[in-house]
C-alpha positions as CSV (number, residue, x, y, z in Angstrom):
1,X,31.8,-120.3,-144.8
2,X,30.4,-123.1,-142.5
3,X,27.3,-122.3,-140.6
4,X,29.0,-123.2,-137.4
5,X,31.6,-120.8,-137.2
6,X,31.0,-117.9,-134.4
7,X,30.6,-114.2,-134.8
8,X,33.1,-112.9,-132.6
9,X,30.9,-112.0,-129.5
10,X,29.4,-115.6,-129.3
11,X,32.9,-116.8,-129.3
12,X,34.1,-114.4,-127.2
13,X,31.5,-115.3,-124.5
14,X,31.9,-119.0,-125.3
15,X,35.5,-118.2,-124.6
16,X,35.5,-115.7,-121.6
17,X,37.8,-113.3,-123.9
18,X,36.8,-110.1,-124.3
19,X,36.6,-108.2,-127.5
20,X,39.3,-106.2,-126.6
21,X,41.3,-109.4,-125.8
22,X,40.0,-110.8,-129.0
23,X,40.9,-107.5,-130.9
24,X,44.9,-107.8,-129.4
25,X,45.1,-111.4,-130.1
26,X,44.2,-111.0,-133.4
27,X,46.4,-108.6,-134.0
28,X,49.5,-110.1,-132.4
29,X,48.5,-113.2,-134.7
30,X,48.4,-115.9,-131.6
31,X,44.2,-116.0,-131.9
32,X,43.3,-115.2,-135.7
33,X,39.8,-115.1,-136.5
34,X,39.0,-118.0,-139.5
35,X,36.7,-115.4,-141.6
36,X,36.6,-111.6,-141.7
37,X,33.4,-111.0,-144.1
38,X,35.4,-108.3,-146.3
39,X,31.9,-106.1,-146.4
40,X,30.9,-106.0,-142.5
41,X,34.3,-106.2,-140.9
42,X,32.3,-108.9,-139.1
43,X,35.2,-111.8,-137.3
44,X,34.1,-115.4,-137.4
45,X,35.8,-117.9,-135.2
46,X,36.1,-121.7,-135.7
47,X,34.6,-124.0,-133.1
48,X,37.7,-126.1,-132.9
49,X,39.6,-122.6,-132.2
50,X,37.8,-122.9,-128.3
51,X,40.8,-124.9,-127.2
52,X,43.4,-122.4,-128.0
53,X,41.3,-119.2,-126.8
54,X,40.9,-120.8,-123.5
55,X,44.8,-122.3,-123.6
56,X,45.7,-118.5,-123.9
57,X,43.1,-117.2,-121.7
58,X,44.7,-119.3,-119.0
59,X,47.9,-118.3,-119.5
60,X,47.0,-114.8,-119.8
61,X,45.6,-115.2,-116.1
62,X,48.8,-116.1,-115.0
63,X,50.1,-113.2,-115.6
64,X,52.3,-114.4,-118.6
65,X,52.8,-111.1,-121.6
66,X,51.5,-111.8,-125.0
67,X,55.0,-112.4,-126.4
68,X,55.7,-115.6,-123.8
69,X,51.8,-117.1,-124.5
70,X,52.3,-116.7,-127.7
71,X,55.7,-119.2,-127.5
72,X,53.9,-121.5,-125.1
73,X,50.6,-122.0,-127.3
74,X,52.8,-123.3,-129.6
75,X,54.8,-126.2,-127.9
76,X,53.5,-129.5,-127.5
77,X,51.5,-130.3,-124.3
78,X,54.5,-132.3,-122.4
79,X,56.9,-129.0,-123.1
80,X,54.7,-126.6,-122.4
81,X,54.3,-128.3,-118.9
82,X,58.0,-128.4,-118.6
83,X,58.3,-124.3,-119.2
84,X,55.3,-123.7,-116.8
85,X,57.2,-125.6,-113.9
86,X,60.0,-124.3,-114.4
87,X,58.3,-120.5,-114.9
88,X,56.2,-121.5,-111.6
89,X,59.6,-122.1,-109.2
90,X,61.3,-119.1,-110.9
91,X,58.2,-117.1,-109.3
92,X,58.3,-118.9,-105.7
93,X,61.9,-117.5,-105.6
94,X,61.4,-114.0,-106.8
95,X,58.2,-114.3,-104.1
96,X,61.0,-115.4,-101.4
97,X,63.1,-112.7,-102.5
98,X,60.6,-109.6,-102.3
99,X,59.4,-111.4,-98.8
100,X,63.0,-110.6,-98.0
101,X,63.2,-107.1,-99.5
102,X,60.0,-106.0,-97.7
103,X,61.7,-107.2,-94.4
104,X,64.9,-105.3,-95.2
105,X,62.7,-101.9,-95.9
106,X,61.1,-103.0,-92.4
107,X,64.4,-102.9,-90.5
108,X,65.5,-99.9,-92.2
109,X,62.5,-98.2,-91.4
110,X,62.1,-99.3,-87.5
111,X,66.2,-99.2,-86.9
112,X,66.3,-102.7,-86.5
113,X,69.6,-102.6,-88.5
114,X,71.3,-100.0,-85.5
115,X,73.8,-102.8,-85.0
116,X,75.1,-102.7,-88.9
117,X,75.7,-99.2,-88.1
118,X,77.5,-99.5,-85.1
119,X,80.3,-101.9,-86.5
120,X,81.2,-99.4,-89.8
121,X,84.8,-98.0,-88.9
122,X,86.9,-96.0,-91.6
123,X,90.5,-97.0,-92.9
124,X,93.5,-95.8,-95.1
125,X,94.2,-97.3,-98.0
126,X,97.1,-97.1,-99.7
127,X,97.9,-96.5,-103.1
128,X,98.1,-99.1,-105.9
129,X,98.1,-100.6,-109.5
130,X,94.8,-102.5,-110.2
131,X,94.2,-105.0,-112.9
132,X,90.7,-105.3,-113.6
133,X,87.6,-107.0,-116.1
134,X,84.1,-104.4,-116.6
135,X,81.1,-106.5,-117.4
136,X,77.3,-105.3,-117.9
137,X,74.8,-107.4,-115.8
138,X,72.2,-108.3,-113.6
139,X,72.4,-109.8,-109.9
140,X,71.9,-113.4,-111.3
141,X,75.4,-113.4,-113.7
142,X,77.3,-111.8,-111.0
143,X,78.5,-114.4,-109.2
144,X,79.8,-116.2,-112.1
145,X,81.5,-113.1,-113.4
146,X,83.5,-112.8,-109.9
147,X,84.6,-116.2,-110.3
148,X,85.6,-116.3,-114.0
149,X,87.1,-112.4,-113.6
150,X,89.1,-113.3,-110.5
151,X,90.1,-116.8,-111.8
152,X,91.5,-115.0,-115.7
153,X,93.3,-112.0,-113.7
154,X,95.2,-114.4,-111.2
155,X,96.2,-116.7,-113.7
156,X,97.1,-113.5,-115.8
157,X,99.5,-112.3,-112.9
158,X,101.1,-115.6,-112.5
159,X,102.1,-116.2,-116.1
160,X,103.6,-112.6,-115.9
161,X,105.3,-113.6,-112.7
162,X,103.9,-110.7,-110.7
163,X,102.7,-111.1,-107.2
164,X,99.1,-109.9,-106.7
165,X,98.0,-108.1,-103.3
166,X,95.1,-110.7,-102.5
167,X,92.0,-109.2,-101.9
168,X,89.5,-108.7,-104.8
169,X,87.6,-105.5,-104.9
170,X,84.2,-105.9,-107.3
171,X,83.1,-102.1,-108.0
172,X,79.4,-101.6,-108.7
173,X,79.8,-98.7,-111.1
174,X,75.8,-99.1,-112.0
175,X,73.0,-100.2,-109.8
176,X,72.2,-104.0,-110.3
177,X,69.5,-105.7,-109.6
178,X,67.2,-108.6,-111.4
179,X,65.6,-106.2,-113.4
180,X,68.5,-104.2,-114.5
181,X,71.8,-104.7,-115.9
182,X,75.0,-102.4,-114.3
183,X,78.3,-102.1,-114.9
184,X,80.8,-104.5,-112.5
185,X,84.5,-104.4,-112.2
186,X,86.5,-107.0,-110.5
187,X,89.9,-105.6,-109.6
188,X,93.0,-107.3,-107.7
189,X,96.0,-105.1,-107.1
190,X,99.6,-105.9,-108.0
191,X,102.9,-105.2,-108.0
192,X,105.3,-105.2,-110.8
193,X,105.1,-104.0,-114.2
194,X,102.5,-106.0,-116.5
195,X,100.6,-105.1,-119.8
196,X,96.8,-105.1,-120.5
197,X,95.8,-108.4,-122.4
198,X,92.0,-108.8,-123.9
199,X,89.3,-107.3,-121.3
200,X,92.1,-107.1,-118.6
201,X,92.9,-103.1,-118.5
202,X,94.9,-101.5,-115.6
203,X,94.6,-98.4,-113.5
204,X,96.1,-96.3,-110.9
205,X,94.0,-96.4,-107.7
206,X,95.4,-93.3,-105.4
207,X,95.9,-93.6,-101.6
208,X,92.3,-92.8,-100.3
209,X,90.5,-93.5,-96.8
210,X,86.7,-96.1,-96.9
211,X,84.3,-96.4,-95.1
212,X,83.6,-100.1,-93.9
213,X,81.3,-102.7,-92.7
214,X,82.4,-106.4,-92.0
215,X,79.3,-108.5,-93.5
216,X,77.7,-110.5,-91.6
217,X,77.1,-114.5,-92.7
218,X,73.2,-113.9,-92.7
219,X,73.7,-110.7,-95.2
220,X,75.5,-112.2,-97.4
221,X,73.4,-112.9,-100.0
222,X,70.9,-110.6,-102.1
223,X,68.2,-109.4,-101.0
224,X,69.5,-109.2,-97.4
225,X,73.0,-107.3,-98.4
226,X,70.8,-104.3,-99.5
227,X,70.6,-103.9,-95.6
228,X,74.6,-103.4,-95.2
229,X,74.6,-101.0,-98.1
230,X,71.7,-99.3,-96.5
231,X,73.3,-99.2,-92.9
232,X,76.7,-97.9,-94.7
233,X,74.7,-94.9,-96.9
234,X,72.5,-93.9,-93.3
235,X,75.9,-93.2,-91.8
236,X,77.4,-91.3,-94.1
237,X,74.0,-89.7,-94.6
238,X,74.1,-88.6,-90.6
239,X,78.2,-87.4,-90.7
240,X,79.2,-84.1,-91.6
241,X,83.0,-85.0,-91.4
242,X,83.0,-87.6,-94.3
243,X,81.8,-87.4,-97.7
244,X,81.2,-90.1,-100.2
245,X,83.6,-89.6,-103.7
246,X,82.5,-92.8,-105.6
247,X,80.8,-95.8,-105.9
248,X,80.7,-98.7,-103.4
249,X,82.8,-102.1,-103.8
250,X,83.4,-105.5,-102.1
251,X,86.5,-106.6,-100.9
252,X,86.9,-110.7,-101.1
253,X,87.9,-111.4,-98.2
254,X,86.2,-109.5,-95.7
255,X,87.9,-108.4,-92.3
256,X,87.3,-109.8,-88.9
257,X,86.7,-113.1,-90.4
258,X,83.9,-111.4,-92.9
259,X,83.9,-113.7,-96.0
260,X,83.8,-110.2,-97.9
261,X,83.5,-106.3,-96.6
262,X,80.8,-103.8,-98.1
263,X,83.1,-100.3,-98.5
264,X,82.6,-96.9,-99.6
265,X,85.7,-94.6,-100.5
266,X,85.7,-91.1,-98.7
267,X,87.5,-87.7,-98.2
């Protein structure tokens, strides 16, 4: 063994890694030490190894898990770049997006949002035969599934020659967020007598009354239509007469002009 190589402490100090970070690295195999002396358990490092502990020590500070330094260390220097751009404007628009959130939980919290509440009115709706595609996602698929769902179900009713009833309801069965995938439904009722084809399946959606709110153009989008929803859930929370039986959809087009409507069925 070379006289140059560092017992781990030197390298670690040499470094700025700690011996714990040392100790993971090690043993996640991105930072292996060049000699373990087999009697001491002693770890000696390689001078030329600086680069590398430092490379991951950076990336480390940006917050990056083991698993993605450990892909990055090994790209070449003009690719790595490439991922850490691209990684840096994925953060500025998550940042944008919990800006937004926080402002949402403001106006929920100081009734800013008393106007959402004010335009929810309730409806009957009558009874019908749905054709509809499920899907497992987050917020950032959805909507390409609402596009490529709606698009295969209406050209699935016109080749059957059945008239659909135009709106598209998309269910959110689950909760879905960026985080978390949930299950979606996009649904379109018909009329007529079809079969299920694929991951088209049908139902039987009985007459029920909603609860409704219009969206309006600056809601539209996520964060800010967690407001609607919110607005919609306060006022069922303050009614005694109405009670919620299922889980919330959006109906493409909206009403009043609404480019979609947040509902929620009800008794």
């Amino acid at each position: 063994m070379s006289d140059s190589y560092l017992l781990a402490g030197r390298f670690g100090a040499a470094t700025r890694l700690s011996p714990k970070a040392l100790r993971l690295y090690a043993e996640q195999g991105i930072l292996v030490p060049a000699y373990t002396d087999p009697a001491t358990g002693y770890r000696y490092y390689a001078p030329e190894q600086k680069a590398r502990a430092r490379l991951i020590a950076r990336l480390r500070r940006l917050g990056l898990p083991v698993a993605r330094v450990a892909q990055l260390i090994e790209l070449d220097a003009d690719n790595r770049l490439v991922e850490l751009r691209s990684w840096l404007e994925a953060q500025g628009e998550r940042l944008v997006e919990q800006t937004e959130l926080v402002d949402t939980i403001a106006r929920q919290s100081d009734g800013r949002d008393a106007g959402l509440t004010s335009i929810i009115a309730v409806r009957e709706v009558r009874a019908c035969k749905l054709i509809f595609c499920q899907r497992q996602l987050t917020i950032d698929a959805l909507d390409g599934f609402m596009a490529s769902a709606e698009a295969n179900i209406r050209g699935y009713l016109r080749d059957c020659g059945v008239a659909d009833g135009g709106a598209m309801t998309v269910h959110f069965h689950e909760t879905v967020s960026r985080d978390s995938d949930g299950l979606v439904e996009v649904a379109i009722a018909y009329e007529g007598s079809i079969e299920p084809a694929e991951d088209l399946c049908i139902r039987f959606q009985a007459k029920r009354r909603e609860a409704f709110l219009p969206v309006p153009a600056a809601c539209e989008n996520f964060p800010p239509i967690l407001r609607v929803y919110d607005a919609v859930e306060s006022w069922l929370d303050a009614r005694s007469d109405v009670h919620c039986i299922g889980s919330p959809y959006e109906i493409h087009p909206g009403s009043h002009g609404a480019t979609f409507d947040v509902a929620y069925p009800i008794t």
